[in-house]
Wavefront OBJ file of the C-alpha trace (Angstrom):
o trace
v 47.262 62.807 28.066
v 47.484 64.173 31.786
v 44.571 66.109 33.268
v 45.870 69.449 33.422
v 44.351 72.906 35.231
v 46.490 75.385 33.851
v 47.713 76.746 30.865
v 50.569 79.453 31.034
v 51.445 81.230 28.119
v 54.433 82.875 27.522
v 57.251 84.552 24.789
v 57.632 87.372 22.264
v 54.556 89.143 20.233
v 53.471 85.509 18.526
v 51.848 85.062 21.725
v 51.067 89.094 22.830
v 47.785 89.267 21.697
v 45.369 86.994 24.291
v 42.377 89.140 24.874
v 40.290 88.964 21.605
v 37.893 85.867 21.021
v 40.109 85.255 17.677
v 43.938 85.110 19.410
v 45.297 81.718 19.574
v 46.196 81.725 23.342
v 42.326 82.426 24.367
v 41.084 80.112 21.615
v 43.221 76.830 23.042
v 42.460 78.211 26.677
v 38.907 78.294 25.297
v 39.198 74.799 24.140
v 41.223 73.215 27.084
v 38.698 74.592 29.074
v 41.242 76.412 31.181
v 42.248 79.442 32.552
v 45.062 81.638 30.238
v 47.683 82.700 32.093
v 51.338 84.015 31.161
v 52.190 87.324 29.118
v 53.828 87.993 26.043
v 56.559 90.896 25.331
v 56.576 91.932 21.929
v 60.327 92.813 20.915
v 61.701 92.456 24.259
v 64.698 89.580 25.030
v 64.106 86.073 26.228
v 65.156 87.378 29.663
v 61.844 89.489 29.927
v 59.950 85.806 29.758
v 62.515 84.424 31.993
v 61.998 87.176 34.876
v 58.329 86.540 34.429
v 58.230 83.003 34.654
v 60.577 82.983 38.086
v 58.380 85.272 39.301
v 55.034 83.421 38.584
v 57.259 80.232 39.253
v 54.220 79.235 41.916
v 51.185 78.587 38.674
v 53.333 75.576 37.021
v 53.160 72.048 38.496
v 52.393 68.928 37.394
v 48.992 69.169 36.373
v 49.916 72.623 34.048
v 51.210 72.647 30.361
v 53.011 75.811 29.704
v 53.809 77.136 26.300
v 56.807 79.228 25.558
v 57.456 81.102 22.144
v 60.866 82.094 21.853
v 61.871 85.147 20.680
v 65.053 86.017 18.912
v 68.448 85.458 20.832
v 70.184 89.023 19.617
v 67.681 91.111 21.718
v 68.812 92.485 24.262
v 67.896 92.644 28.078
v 67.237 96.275 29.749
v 66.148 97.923 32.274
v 62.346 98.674 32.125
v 61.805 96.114 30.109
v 62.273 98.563 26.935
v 62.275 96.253 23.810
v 65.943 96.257 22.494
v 66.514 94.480 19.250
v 68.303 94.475 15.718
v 65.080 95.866 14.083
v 66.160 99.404 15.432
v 69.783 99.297 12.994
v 66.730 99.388 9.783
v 65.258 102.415 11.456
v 65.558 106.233 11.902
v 64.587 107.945 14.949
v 61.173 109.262 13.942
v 60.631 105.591 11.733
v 56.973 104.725 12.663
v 58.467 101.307 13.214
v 60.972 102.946 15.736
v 59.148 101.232 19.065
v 61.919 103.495 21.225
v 60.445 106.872 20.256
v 57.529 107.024 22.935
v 60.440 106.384 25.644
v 63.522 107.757 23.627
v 62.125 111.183 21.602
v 66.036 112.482 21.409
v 67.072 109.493 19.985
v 70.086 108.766 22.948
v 69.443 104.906 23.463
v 68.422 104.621 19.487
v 71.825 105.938 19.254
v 73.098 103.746 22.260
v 71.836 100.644 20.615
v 72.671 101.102 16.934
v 76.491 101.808 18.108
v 76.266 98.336 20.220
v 75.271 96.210 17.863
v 77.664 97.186 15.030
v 80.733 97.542 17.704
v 83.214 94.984 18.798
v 81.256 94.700 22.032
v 78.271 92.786 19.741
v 79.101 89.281 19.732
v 76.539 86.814 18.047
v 77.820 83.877 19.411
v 77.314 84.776 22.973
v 73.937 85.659 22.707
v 73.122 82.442 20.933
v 74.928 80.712 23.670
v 73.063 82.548 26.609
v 69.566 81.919 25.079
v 70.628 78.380 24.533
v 71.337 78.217 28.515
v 68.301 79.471 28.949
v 66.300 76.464 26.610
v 68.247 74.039 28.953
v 67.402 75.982 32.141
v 63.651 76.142 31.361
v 64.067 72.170 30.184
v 65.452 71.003 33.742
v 62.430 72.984 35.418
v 60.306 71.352 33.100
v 60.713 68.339 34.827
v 58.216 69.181 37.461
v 55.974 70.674 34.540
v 53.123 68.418 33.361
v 54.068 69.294 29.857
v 56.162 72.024 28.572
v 56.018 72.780 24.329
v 58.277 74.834 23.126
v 57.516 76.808 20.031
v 60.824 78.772 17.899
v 59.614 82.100 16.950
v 62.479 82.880 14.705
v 65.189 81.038 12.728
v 66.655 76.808 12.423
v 69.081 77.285 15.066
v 66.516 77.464 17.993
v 65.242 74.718 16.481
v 69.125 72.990 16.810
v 69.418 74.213 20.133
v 65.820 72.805 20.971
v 66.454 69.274 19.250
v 68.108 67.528 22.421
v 65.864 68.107 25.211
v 64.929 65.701 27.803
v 61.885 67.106 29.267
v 59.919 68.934 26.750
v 58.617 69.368 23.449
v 59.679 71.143 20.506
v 56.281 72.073 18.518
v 57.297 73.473 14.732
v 55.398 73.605 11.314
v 57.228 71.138 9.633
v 59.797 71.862 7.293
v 59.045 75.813 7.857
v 60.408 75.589 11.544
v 59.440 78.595 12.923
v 56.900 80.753 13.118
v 58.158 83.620 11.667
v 58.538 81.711 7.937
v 54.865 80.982 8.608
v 53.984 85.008 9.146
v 55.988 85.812 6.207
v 54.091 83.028 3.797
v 51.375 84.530 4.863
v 51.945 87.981 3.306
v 54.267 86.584 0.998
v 57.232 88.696 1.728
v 59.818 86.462 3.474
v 61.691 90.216 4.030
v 59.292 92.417 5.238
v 60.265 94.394 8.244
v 58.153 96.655 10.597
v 54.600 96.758 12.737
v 51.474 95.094 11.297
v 48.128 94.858 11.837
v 47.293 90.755 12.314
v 46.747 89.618 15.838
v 49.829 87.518 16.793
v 51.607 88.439 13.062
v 48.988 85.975 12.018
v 46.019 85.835 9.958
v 42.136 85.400 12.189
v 42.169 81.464 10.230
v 45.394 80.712 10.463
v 44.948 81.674 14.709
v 42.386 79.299 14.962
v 44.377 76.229 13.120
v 47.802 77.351 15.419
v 45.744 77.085 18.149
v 44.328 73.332 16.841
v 47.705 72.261 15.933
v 48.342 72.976 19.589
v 45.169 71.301 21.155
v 46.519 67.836 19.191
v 49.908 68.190 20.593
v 48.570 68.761 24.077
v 46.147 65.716 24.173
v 48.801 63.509 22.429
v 50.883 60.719 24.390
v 54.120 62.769 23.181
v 55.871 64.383 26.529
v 59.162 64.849 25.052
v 60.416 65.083 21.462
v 59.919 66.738 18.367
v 55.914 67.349 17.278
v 54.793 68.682 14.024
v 51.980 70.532 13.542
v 48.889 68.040 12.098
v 47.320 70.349 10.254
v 49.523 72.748 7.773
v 47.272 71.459 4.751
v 44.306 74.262 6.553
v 46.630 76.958 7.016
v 45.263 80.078 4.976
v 48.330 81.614 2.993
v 46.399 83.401 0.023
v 48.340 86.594 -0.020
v 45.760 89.243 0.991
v 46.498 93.375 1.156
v 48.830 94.102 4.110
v 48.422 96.801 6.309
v 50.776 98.510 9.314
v 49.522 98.057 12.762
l 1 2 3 4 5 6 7 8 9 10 11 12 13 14 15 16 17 18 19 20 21 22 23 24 25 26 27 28 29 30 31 32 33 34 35 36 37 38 39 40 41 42 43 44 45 46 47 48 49 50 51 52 53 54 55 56 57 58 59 60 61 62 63 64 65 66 67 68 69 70 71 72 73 74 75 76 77 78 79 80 81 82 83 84 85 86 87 88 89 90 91 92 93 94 95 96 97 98 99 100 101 102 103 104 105 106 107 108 109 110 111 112 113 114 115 116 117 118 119 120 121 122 123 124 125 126 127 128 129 130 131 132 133 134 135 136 137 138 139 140 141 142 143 144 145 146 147 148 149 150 151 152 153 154 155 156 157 158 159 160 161 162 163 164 165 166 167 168 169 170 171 172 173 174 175 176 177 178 179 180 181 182 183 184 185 186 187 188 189 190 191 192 193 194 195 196 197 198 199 200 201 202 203 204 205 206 207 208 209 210 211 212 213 214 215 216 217 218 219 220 221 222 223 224 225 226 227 228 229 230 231 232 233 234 235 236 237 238 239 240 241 242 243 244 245
């Protein structure tokens, strides 16, 4: 293990809530005795994370490990930073779960983005390929990064496009591989769609152990590779009554 002074957080909502004593990012800042830093951007595309992490290019170095959770790679980048994603095709316009309706109360960019995505224009297989740029982007900086973990948010194929990096690490839980399939355990609902009201989509325990499995994989000898979390068999995944945020 290096000796680190930074800790830069960074990705889609698994990592948006920081400010609470029970959110994983100020728990391992808490326990790395180091300052949090980073943001996270709940439904928005991996370009939002990019843009911030060009911009704040001057708090990683050598002695820093940053932390990125990566968000799905079919949402979409836009200006303002509005959060453009799939999720909108399951919703109406006054949906509770329709996150445009603050910004868009006449439903023209719901409308705007429903017609993209299910148009010729809406190819998969680019966006897969852009966000996988991206991973191998954000590898070659890591480089000069005293150690970069990368953590997929959603679905196997981040993990295959994660598998072959040369300067980073590729933190999953196990078999489960992302953790979205952990958030869904948790609730037992692998389908469930929409807002809810756990910090981080995850319970206040199961914070606490992401935020241990993390602390191992930081003070391990492991720079580059694949790391699993240590510590699954503590994960809380009694199904308790779910509520909407």
């Amino acid at each position: 293990m290096g000796t680190f002074n930074s800790l830069v957080i960074v990705g889609d909502s698994f990592c948006a809530d920081r400010n609470e004593s029970g959110d994983w990012p100020l728990i391992l800042a808490n326990m790395l005795d180091l300052k949090l830093q980073g943001h996270g951007f709940p439904g928005r595309s991996w370009w939002s994370t990019r843009n911030w992490l060009k911009a704040n290019a001057h708090l990683l170095d050598k002695n820093s490990v940053l932390i990125v959770c990566h968000t799905e790679s079919s949402r979409l980048p836009a200006i303002n930073d509005i959060g453009i994603n799939v999720g909108l095709l399951r919703v109406g316009i006054d949906d509770v779960n329709n996150h445009l309706k603050s910004v868009d109360p006449n439903g023209r960019l719901h409308k705007l983005v429903n017609d993209f995505y299910t148009s010729e224009l809406y190819v998969d297989d680019f966006y897969q390929w852009a966000n996988n740029a991206w991973m191998q982007e954000l590898d070659a900086m890591s480089a000069d990064i005293g150690k970069t973990i990368h953590i997929p948010s959603f679905g196997s194929w981040q993990f295959d496009a994660l598998h072959d990096l040369k300067n980073s690490i590729v933190a999953i839980p196990s078999s489960d591989k992302s953790l979205h399939r952990l958030s869904m355990k948790e609730i037992g609902n692998k389908h469930y769609f929409g807002y809810d009201s756990r910090r981080n989509h995850l319970n206040a325990h199961n914070n606490h152990q992401l935020a241990n499995a993390l602390y191992s994989i930081i003070n391990s000898n492991i720079s580059v590779g694949i790391a699993e979390f240590n510590n699954l068999d503590q994960w809380d995944f009694t199904p308790v009554k779910f509520k909407i945020r």
